[in-house]
PAPAZA-429534 format. One line per 3 residues: number of its first residue (from 1); their letters; for each residue x, y, z of N, C-alpha, C, O, CB. Coordinates in nm, 2 decimals. Glycine has a CB too. Layout:
# PAPAZA-429534
NUM = A = X,Y,Z,X,Y,Z,X,Y,Z,X,Y,Z,X,Y,Z ~ ... .
//
This chain:
# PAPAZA-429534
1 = XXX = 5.30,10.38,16.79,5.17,10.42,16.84,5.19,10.54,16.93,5.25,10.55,17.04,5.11,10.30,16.92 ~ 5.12,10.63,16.87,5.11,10.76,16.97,5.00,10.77,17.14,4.88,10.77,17.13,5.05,10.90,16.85 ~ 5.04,10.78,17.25,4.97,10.79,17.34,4.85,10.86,17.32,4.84,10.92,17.22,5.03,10.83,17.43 .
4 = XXX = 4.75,10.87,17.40,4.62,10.96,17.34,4.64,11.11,17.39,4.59,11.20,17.33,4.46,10.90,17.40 ~ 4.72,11.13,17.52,4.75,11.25,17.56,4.88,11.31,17.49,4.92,11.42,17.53,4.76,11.25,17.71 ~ 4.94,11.24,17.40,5.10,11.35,17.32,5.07,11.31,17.23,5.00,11.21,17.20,5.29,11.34,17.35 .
7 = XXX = 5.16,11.43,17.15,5.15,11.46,17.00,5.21,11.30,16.95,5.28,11.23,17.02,5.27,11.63,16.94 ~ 5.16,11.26,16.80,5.23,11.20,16.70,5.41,11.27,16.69,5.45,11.39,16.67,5.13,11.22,16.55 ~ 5.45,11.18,16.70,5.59,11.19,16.67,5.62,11.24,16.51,5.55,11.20,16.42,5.66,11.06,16.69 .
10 = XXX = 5.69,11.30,16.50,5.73,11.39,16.37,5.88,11.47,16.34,5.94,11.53,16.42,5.63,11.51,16.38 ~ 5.93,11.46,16.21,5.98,11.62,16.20,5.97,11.68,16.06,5.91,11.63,15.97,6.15,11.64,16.23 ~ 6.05,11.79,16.06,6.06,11.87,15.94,6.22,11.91,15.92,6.31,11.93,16.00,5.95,12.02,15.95 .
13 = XXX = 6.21,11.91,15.80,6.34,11.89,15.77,6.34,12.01,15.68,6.28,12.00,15.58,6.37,11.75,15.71 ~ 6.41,12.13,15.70,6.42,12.27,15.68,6.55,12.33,15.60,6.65,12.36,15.66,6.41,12.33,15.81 ~ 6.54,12.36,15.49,6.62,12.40,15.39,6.62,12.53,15.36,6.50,12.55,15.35,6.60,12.33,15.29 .
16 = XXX = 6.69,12.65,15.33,6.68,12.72,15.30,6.82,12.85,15.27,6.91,12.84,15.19,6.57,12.71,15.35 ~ 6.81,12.94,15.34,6.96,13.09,15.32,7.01,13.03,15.40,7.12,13.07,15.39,6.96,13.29,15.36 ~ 7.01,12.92,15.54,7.08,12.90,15.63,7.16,12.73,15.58,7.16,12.67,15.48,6.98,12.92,15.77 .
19 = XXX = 7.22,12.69,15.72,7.30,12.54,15.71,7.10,12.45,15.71,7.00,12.48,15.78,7.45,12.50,15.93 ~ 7.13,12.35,15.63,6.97,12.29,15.67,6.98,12.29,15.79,7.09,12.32,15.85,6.92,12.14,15.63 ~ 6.84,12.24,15.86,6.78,12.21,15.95,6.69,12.11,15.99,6.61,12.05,15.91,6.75,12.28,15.96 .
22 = XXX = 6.70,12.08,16.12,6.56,11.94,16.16,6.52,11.99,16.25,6.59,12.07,16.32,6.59,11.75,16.20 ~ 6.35,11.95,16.28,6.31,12.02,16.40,6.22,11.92,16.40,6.18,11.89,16.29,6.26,12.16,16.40 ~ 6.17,11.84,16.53,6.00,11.81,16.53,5.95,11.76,16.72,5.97,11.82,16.83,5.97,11.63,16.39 .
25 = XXX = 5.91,11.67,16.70,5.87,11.63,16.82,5.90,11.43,16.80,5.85,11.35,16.72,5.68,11.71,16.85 ~ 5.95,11.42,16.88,6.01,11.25,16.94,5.92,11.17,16.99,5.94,11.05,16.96,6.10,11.26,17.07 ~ 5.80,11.19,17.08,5.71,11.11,17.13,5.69,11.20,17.23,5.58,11.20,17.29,5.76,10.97,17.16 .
28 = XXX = 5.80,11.27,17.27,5.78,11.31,17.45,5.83,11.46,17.42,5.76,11.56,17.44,5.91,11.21,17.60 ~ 5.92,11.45,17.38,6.00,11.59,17.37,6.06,11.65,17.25,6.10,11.58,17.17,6.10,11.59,17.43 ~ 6.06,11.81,17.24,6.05,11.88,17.08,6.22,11.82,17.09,6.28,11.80,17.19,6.02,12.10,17.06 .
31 = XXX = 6.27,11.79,16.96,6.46,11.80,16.92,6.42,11.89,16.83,6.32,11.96,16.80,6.56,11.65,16.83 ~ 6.60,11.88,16.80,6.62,12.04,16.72,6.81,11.97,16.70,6.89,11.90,16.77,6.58,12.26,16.88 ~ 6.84,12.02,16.54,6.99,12.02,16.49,6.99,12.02,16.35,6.91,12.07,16.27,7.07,11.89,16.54 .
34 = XXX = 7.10,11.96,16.35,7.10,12.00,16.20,7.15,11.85,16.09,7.21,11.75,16.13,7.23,12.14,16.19 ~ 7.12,11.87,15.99,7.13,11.76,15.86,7.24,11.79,15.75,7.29,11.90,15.73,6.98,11.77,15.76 ~ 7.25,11.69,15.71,7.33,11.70,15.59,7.26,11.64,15.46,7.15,11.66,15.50,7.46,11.63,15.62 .
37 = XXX = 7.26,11.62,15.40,7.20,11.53,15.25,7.26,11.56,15.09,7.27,11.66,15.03,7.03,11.59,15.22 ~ 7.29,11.46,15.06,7.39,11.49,14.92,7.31,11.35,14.79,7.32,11.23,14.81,7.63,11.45,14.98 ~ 7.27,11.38,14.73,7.21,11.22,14.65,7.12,11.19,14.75,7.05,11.26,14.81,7.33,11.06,14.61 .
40 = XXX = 7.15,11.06,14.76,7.07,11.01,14.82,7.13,10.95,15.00,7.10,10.85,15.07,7.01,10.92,14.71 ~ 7.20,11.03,15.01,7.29,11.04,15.12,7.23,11.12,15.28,7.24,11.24,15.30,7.42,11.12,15.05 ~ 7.18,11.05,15.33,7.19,11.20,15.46,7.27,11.13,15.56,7.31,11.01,15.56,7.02,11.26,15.55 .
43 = XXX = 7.31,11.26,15.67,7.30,11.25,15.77,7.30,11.33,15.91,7.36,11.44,15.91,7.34,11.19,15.76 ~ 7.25,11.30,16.02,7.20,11.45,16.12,7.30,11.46,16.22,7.34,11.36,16.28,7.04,11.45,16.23 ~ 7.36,11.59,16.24,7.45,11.59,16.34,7.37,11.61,16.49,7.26,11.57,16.50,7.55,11.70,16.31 .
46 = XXX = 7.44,11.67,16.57,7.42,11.64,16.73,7.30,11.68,16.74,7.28,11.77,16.65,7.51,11.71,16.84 ~ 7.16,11.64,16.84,7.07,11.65,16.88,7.01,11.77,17.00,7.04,11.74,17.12,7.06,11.53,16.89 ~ 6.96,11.86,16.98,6.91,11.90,17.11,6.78,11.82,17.11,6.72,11.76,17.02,6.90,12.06,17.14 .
49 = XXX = 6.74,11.85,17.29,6.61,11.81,17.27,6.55,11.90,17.40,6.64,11.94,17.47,6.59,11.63,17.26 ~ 6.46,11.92,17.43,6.38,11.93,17.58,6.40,11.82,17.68,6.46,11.71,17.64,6.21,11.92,17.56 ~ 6.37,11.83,17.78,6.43,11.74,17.87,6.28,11.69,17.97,6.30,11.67,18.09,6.58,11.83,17.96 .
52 = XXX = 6.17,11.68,17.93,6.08,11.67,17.99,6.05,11.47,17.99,6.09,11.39,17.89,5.97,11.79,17.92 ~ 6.00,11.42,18.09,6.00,11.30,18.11,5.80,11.22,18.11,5.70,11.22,18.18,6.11,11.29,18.27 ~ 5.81,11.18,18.02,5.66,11.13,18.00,5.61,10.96,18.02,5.66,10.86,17.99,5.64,11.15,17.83 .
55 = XXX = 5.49,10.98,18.10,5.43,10.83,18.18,5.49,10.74,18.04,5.57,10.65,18.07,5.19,10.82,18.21 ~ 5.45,10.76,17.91,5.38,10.69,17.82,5.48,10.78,17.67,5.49,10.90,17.65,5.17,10.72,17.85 ~ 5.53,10.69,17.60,5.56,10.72,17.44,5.74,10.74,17.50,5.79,10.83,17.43,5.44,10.90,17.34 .
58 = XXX = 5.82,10.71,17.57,5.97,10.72,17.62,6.01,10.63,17.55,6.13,10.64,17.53,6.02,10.69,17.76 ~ 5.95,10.51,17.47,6.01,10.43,17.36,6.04,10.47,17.26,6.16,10.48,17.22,5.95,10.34,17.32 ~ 5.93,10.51,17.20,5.87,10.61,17.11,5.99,10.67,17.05,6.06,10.64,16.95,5.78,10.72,17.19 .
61 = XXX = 5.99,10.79,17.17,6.14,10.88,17.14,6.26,10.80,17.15,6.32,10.83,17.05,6.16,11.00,17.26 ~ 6.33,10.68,17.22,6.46,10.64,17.20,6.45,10.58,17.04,6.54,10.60,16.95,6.51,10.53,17.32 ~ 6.36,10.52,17.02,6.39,10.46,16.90,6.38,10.57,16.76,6.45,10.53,16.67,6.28,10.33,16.88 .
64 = XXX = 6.32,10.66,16.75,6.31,10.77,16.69,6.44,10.84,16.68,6.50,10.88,16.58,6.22,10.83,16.73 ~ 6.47,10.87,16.81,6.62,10.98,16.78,6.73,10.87,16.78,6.84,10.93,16.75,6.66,11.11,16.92 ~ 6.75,10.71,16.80,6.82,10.63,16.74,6.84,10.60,16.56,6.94,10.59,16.49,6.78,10.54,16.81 .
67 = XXX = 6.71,10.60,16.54,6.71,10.60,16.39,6.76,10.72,16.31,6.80,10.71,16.20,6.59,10.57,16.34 ~ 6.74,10.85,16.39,6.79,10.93,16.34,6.97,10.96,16.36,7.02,11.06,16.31,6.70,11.02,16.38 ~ 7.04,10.88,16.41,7.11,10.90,16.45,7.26,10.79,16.41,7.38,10.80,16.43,7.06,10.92,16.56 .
70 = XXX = 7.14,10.66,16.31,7.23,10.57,16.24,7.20,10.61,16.12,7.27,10.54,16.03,7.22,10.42,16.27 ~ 7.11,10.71,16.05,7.05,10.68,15.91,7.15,10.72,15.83,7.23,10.80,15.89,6.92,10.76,15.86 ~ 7.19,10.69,15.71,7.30,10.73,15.62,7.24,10.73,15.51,7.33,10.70,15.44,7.42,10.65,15.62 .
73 = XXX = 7.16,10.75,15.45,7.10,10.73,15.29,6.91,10.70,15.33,6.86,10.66,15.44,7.19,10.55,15.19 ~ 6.87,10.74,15.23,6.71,10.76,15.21,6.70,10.78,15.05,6.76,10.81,14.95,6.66,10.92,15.31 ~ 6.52,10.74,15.10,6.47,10.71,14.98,6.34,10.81,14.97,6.32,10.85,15.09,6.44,10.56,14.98 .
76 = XXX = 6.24,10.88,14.88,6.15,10.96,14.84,6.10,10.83,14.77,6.17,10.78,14.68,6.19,11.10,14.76 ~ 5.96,10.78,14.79,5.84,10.74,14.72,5.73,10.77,14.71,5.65,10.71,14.78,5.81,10.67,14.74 ~ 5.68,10.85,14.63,5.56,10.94,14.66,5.54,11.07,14.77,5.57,11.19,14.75,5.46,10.84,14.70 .
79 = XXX = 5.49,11.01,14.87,5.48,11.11,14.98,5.53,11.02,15.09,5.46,11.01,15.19,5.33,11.18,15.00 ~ 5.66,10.94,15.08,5.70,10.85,15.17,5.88,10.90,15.17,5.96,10.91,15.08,5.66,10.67,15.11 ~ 5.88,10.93,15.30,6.05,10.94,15.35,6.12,10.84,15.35,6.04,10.80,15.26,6.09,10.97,15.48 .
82 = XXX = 6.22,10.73,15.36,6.20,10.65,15.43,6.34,10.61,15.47,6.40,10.56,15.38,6.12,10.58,15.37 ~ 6.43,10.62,15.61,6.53,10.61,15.63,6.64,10.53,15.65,6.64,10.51,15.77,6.51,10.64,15.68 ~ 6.73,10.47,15.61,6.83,10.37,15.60,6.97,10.40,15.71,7.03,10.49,15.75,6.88,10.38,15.44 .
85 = XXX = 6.97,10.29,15.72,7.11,10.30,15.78,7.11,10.11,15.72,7.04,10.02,15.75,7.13,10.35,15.99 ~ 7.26,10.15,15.59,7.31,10.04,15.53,7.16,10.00,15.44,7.09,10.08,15.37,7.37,9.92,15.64 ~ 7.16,9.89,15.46,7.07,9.82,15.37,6.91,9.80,15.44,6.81,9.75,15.39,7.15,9.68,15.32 .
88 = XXX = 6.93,9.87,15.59,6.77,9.81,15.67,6.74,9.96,15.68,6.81,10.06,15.70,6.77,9.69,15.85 ~ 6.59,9.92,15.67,6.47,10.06,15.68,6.50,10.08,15.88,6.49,9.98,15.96,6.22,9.99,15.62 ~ 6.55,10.21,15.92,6.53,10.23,15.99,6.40,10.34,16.06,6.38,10.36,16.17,6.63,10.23,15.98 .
91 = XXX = 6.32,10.39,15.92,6.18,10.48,16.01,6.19,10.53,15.87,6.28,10.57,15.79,6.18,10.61,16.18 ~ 6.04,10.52,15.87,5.95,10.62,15.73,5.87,10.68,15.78,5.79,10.65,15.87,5.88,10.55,15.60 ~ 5.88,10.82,15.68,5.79,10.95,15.73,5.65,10.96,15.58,5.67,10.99,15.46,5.93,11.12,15.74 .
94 = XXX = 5.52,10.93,15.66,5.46,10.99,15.54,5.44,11.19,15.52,5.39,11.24,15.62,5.32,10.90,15.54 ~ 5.45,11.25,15.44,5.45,11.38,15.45,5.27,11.41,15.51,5.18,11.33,15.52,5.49,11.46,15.28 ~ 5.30,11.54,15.53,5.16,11.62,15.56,5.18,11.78,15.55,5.25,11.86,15.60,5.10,11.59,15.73 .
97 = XXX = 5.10,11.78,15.46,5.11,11.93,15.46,5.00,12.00,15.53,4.88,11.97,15.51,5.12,11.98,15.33 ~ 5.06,12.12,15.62,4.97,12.20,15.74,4.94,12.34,15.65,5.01,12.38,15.56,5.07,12.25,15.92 ~ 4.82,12.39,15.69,4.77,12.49,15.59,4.76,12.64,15.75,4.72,12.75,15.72,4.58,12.41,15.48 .
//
């Protein structure tokens, strides 16, 4: 559940001439690092993030950059991310595309 005053939690996951990339926002604060992915394999190395501290959504963010931080393998269903560590869903992303 996103607070009514901060963004929906999110990221994007950025491929391209460089090492991939992850970028989004946690609940409270932007992260930023980098990914790996092979099959159906990922996983993200060290995290930056902002360091700003919020009334409301500090759950939010630990459990978010926790999941990001055990996931080892993922799945693509439609327009569904959805992240693993071992055999349990650790956080699914539905896509959105910004115009």
């Amino acid at each position: 559940t996103t607070p009514d005053d901060q963004r929906e939690a999110h990221m994007v996951l950025a491929t391209g001439d460089e090492a991939p990339r992850v970028h989004g926002h946690a609940g409270c604060n932007r992260f930023f690092g980098g990914f790996e992915a092979t099959g159906n394999s990922i996983s993200f190395g060290r995290m930056g993030a902002t360091m700003m501290a919020c009334p409301d959504g500090m759950e939010t963010e630990q459990a978010f950059l926790a999941a990001l931080e055990v996931a080892d393998r993922f799945t693509i269903t439609g327009q569904t991310l959805a992240l693993y560590s071992g055999e349990i869903r650790v956080a699914y992303f539905e896509a959105v595309y910004l115009r």
